[in-house]
C-alpha positions as CSV (number, residue, x, y, z in Angstrom):
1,X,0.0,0.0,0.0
2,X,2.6,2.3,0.7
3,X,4.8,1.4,-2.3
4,X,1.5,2.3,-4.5
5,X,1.3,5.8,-2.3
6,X,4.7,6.4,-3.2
7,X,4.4,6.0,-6.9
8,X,1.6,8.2,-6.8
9,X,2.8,11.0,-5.2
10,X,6.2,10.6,-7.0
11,X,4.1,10.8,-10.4
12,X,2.2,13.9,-9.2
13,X,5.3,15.3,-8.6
14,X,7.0,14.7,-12.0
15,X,3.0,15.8,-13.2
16,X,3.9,19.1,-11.7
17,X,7.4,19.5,-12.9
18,X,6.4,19.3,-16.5
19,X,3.2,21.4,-15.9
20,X,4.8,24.2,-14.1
21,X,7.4,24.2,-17.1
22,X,4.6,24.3,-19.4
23,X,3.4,27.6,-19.7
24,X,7.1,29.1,-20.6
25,X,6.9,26.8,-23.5
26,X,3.7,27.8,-24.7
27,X,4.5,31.2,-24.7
28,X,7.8,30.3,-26.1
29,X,5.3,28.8,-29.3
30,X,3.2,31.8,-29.0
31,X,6.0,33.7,-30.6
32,X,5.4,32.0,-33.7
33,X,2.0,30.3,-34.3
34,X,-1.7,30.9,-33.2
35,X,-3.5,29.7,-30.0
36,X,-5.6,27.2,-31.8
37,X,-2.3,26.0,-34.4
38,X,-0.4,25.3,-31.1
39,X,-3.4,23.1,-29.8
40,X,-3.3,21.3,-32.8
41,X,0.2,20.9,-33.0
42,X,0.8,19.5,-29.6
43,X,-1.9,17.2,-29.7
44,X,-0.9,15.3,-33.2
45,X,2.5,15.1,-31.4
46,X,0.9,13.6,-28.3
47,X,-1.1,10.7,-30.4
48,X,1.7,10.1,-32.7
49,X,3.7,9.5,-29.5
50,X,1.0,7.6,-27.7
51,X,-0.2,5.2,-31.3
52,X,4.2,4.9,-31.3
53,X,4.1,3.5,-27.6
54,X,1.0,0.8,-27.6
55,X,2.0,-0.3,-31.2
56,X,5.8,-1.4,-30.1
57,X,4.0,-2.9,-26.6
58,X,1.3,-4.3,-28.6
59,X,-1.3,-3.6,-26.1
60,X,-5.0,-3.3,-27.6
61,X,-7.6,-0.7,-26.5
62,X,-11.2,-1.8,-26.6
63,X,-13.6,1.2,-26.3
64,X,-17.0,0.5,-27.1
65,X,-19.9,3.5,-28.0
66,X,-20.8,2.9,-24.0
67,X,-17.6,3.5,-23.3
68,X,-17.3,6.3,-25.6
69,X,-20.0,8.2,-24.2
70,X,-18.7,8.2,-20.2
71,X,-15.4,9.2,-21.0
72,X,-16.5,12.1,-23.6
73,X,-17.7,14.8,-20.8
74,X,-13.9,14.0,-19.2
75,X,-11.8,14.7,-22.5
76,X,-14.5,18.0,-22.9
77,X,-13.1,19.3,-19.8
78,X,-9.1,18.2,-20.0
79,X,-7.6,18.5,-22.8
80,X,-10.8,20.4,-24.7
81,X,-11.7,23.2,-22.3
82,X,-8.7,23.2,-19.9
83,X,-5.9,24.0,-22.7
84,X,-8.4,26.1,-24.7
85,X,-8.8,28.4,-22.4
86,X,-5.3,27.9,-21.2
87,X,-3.6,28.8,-24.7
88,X,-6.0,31.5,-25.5
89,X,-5.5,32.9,-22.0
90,X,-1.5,33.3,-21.8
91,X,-1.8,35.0,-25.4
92,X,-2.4,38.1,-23.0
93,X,-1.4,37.0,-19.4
94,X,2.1,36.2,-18.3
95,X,3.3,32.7,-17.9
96,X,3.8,34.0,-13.7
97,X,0.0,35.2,-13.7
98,X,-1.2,32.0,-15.5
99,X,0.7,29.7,-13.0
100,X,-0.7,32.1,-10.1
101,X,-4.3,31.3,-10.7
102,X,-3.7,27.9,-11.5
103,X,-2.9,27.9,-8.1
104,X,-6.4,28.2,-7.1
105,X,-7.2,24.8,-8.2
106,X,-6.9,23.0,-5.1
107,X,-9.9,25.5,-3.2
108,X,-11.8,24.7,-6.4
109,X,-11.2,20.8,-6.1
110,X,-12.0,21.1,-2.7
111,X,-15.5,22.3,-2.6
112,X,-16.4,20.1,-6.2
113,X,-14.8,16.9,-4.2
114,X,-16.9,17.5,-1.2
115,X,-20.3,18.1,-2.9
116,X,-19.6,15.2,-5.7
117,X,-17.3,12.8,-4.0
118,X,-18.2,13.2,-0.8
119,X,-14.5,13.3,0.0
120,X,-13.6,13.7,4.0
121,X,-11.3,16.5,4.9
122,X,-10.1,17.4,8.3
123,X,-10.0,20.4,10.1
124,X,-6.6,20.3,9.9
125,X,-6.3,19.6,6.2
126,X,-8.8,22.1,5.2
127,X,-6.6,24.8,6.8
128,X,-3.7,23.9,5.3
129,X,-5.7,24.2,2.2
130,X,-6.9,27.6,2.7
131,X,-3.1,28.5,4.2
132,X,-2.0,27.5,0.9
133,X,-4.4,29.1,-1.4
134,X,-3.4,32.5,0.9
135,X,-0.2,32.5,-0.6
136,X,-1.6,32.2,-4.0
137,X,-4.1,35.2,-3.4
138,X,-1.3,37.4,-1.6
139,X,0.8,36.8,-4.8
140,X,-2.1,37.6,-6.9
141,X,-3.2,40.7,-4.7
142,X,0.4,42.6,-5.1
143,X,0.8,41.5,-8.6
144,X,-2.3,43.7,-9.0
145,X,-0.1,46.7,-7.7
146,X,2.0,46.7,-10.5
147,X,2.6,47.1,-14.5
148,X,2.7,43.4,-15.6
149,X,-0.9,42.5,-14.1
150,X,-2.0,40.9,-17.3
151,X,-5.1,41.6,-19.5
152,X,-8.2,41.2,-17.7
153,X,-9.4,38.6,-20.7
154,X,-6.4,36.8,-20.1
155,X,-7.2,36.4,-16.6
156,X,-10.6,35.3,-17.1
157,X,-9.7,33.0,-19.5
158,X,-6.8,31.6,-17.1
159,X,-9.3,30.9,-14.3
160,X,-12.0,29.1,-16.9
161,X,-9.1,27.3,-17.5
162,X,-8.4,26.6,-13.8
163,X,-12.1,25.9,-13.2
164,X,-12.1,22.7,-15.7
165,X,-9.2,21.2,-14.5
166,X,-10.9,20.7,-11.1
167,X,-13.9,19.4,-12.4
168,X,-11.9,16.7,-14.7
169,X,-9.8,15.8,-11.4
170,X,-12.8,15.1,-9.4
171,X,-14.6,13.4,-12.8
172,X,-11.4,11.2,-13.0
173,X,-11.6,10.0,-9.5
174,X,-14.8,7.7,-10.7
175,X,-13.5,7.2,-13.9
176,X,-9.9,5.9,-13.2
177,X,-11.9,2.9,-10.9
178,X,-13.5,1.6,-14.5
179,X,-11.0,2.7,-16.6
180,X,-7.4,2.2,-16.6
181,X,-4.6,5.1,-16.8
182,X,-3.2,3.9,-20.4
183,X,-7.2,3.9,-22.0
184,X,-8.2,6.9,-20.7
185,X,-5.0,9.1,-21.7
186,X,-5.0,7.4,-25.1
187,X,-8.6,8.4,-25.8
188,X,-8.3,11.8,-24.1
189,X,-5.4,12.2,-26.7
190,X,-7.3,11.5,-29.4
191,X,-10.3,13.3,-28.9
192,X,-8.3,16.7,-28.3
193,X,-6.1,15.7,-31.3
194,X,-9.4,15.3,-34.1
195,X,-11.3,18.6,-31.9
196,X,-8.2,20.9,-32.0
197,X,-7.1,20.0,-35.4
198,X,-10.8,21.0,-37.0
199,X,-10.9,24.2,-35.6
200,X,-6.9,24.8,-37.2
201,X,-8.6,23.6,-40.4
202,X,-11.8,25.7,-40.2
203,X,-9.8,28.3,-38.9
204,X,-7.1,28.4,-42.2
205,X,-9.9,27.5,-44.6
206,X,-11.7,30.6,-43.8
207,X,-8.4,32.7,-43.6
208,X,-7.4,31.0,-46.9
209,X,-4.0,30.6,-45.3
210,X,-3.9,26.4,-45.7
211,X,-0.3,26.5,-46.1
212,X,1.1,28.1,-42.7
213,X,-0.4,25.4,-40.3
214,X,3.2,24.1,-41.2
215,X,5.5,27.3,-41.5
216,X,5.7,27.7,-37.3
217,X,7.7,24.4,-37.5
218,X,10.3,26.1,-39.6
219,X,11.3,28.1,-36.1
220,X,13.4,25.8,-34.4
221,X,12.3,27.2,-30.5
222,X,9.1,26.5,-31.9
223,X,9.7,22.8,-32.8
224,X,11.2,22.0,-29.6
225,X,8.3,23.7,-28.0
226,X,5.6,21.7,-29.2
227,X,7.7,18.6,-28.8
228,X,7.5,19.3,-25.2
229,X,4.3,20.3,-25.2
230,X,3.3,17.1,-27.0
231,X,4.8,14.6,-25.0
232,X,5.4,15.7,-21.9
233,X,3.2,18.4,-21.5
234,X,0.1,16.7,-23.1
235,X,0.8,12.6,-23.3
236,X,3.0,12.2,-20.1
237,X,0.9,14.6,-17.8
238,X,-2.0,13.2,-18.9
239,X,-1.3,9.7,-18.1
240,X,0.9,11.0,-14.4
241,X,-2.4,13.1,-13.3
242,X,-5.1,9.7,-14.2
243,X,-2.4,7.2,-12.7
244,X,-2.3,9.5,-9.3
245,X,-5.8,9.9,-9.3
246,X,-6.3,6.3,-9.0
247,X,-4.4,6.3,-5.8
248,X,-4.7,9.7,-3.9
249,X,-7.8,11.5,-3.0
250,X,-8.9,14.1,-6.2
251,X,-8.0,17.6,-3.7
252,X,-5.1,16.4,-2.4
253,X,-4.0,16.0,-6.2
254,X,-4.9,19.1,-7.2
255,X,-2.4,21.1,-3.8
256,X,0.3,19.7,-6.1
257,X,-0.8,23.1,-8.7
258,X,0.9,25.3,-6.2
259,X,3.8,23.6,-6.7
260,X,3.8,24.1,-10.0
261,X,2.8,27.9,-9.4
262,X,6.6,28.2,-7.9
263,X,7.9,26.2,-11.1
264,X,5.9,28.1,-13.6
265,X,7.3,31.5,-11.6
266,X,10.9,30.5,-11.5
267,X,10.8,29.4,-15.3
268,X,9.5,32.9,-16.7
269,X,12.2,35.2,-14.4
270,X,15.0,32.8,-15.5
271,X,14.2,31.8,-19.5
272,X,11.8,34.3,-20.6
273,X,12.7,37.3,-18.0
274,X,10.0,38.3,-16.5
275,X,9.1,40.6,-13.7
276,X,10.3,39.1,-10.2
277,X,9.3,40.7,-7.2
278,X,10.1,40.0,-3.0
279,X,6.4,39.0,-2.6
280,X,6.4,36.1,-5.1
281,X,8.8,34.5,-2.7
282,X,6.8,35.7,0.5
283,X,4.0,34.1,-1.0
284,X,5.6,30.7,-2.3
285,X,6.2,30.1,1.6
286,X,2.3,29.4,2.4
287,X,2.0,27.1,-0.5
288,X,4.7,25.2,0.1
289,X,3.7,25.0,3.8
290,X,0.0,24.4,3.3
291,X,1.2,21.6,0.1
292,X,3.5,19.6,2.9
293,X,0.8,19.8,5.4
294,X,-2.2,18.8,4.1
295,X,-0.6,15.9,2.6
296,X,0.9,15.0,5.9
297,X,-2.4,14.9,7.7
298,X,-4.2,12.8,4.9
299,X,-1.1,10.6,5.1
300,X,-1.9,10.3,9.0
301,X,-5.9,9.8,8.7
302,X,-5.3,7.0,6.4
């Protein structure tokens, strides 16, 4: 039991490492192609990556139209809504800001877990929720103060964005008990690859601009961008976050966002220089506090 703990908090950890590190790269893409392109892009990679990995194992997927239908309303909401409104959102927010109100999903999972789920939190547990989520609203409050506060749009779309990835993480806790890991990443894969690649086409057919879906691969930053956003960012993540899920309760999953809040932070100030400011590390203390403890005390009840 404790083995299968560890392996699922080690992959939510590695989930949150290649998460935080995701929004540099998508506005490292954003430099070169369009919101919807990028989605399209990354998510050919991904099932090109994922068709590669079961056809060398040979494993077989069986999804019937039952099937088809009770996974649908999960791939709507991860990767359909979640990097829709993701992409389009950090076309006007920074990377920092995006990662900041990602930040909130764990309040969000919270309340969705304990309506839905009926998921049991402790006292304890809950207030090293809300002790985390403080540092996430301090950061945001300051960032306010100043010049880079990003678009107002881009901040709406970010926490639209934020919204759907707590619903899919307490959708997935049911889910993952029929389903395994490998069948439901494959067919989340697919579905965003068919949904984000029509609107690219749509989108170029009434632009009349067929040819440049391809000309953003011609930027080498580009290319290794939506490499990394293919497999790691879209496959791998997908597959760490179900796997976990299958393990841990759905809100102690999601505290692991604020970890990525720091990573996402840390990535624009070093690669893409952004603003860095004393309370972005005032504030990273809370989460990492209220991450570490809330964990601890679920550890303990169980």
């Amino acid at each position: 039991m404790m083995n299968a703990k560890f392996k699922a908090y080690t992959a939510a950890l590695i989930y949150t490492l290649i998460i935080g590190l995701s929004f540099m790269f998508v506005k490292i893409a954003l430099r070169t192609a369009a919101p919807v392109d990028i989605l399209a892009d990354r998510f050919s990679i991904a099932f090109l990556t994922g068709s590669l990995i079961f056809l060398f194992s040979r494993k077989k997927i069986h999804i019937g139209v039952k099937d088809f239908f009770s996974i649908l309303p999960l791939s709507l909401l991860y990767p359909v809504l979640f990097f829709f409104f993701q992409a389009f959102g950090l076309a006007y927010a920074t990377s920092a800001e995006a990662g900041i109100i990602q930040a909130c999903v764990p309040i969000l999972t919270l309340l969705l877990a304990i309506i839905f789920l009926k998921e049991y939190s402790s006292m304890r547990e809950n207030l090293f929720t809300l002790l985390s989520v403080s540092g996430v609203i301090y950061i945001f409050i300051m960032s306010g103060n100043r010049e880079q506060n990003g678009n107002t749009l881009g901040i709406i779309l970010i926490f639209l964005s934020t919204l759907a990835a707590a619903a899919y993480n307490v959708l997935a806790k049911n889910l993952i008990k029929k389903y395994s890991a490998t069948v439901l990443t494959y067919f989340m894969t697919a579905f965003g690859m068919v949904i984000f690649n029509c609107a690219a086409l749509i989108q170029h057919t009434l632009n009349n601009t067929p040819v440049s879906y391809f000309s953003p691969f011609r930027d080498k930053y580009f290319f290794f961008a939506i490499l990394y956003l293919g497999i790691l960012s879209s496959f791998t993540s997908a597959f760490l976050s179900n796997y976990a899920l299958g393990k841990i309760d759905a809100s102690k999953m999601s505290l692991f966002a604020n970890l990525g809040t720091l990573i996402t932070i840390a990535a624009g100030v070093v690669f893409l220089q952004e603003p860095f400011h004393y309370y972005q590390v005032i504030g990273s203390f809370p989460i990492l506090i209220g991450v570490a403890g809330a964990n601890y005390f679920a550890s303990k009840k169980k």
